[in-house]
N, C-alpha and C positions, 0 to 999 in steps of 0.2 A: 811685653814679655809674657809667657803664657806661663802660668804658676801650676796652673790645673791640668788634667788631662782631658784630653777629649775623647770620641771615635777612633782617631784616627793616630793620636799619637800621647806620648807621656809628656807631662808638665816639667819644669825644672825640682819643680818640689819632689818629685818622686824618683827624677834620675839624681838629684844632689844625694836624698836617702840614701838610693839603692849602691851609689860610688861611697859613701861614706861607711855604710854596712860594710861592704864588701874591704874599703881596707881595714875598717876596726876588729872585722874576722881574722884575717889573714893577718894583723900585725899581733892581734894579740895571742896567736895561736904561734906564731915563732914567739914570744918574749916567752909564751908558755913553754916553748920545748926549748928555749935555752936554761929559762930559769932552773929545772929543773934540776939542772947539772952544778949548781952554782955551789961552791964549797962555804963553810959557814964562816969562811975570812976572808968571802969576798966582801966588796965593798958594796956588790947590788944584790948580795942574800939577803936581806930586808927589803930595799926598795921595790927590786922587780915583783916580787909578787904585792908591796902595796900597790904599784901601777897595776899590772896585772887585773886585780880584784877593783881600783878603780873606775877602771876601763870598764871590765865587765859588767860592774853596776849602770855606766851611766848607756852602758848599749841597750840592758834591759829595756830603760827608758823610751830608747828611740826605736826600737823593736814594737815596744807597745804601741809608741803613735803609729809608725810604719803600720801593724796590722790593722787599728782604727782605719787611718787613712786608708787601706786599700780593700776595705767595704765599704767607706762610707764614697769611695772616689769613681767617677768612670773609670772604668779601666779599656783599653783600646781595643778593637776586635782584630782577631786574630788576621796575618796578611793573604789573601785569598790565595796563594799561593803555597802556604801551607798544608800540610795531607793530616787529615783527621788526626793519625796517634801522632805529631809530633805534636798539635795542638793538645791533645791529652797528658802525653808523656812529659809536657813543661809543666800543664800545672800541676800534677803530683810532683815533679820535681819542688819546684816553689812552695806548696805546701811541705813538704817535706825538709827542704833549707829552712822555712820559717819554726817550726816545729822542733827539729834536732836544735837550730843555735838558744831557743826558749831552754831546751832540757839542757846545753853546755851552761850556758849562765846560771841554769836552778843546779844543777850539779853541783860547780862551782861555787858558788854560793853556800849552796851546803857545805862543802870540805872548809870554807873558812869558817864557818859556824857551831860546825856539831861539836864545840865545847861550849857554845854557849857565847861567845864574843861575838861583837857588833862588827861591821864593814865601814872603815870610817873610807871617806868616797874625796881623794886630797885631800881631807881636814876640812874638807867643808861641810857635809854633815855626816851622819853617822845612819847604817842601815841595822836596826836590832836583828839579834836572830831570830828564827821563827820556830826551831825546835827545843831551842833549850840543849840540856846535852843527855843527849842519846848516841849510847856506847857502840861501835863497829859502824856507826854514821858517815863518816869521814872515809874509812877505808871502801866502803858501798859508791860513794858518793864521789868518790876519786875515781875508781872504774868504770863509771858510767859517762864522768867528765872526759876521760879517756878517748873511749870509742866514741863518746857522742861528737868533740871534735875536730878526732878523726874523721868522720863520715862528715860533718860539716865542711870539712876540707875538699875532702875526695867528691862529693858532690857536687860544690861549687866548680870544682876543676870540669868535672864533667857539663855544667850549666853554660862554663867557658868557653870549652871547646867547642858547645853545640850552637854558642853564636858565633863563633870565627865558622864553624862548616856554613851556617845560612851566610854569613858573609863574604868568604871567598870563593866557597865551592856553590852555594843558589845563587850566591849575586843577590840578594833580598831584603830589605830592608831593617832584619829584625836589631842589628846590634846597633843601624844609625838612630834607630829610633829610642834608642837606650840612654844618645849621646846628643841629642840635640833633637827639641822639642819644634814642631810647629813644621816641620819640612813636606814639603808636597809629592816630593818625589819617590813616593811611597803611596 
């Protein structure tokens, strides 16, 4: 089983990540835009956003390793078949997914915080705040969680679609190599 990546192709370690980011984005961003609307007699106006803020604490986490990991990792070379800007144009992409979903979880984080209360993460342990309470926090901190994502959203979608075009429309390797490590046929 290849854990690591090589030249030529990514590890499971780093496609298991990259599948598991991408749904803990996209679920916690609908529980996000349903909560929202939840009336205060509902049953999941407390719960959802303890998941909510749980979730996003422990993605922080994985977030972190994920960026260790992908300096300290091979990363694969691009497929020769590629033209200079889309090799370009993905990693600003990339860097820019990694970057926006850092600022949604610090946002985030913030709006649960800027009174001054801690993130308990399930009841298993508790994250302090890091500001204390500082006044119009929360409101700042909610519109930046906002658009940040938003555009975490809207970017991925776009990350999406640009491996389905190399896939259906180049015929190219880039999305099987996303989905299963070690194949030669690339």
């Amino acid at each position: 089983m290849q854990l690591s990546n090589t030249p030529v192709s990514y590890g499971w370690l780093t496609i298991v990540i990259h599948w598991v980011v991408a749904a803990t984005v996209f679920g916690t961003f609908a529980l996000g835009f349903w909560m929202v609307d939840l009336s205060y007699y509902d049953g999941w106006y407390r719960r959802a956003p303890d998941i909510h803020r749980s979730v996003g604490v422990l993605l922080f986490g994985l977030m972190v390793f994920r960026s260790v990991w992908r300096l300290l990792a091979t990363s694969p070379d691009p497929l020769s078949g590629h033209k200079r800007w889309e090799t370009i144009s993905a990693r600003v992409a990339h860097g820019l997914l990694y970057g926006l979903v850092f600022v949604a979880i610090g946002s985030g984080f913030l709006i649960s915080t800027a009174d001054g209360s801690s993130v308990s993460v399930f009841g298993w342990f508790e994250v302090p705040s890091v500001t204390g309470q500082i006044k119009g926090l929360e409101d700042m901190a909610g519109l930046v969680h906002h658009w940040s994502t938003w555009a975490v959203i809207v970017l991925a979608l776009v990350h999406a679609a640009s491996a389905l075009k190399h896939h259906l429309i180049d015929r190219d390797a880039t999305l099987r190599r996303m989905l299963v490590p070690g194949r030669r046929d690339y």
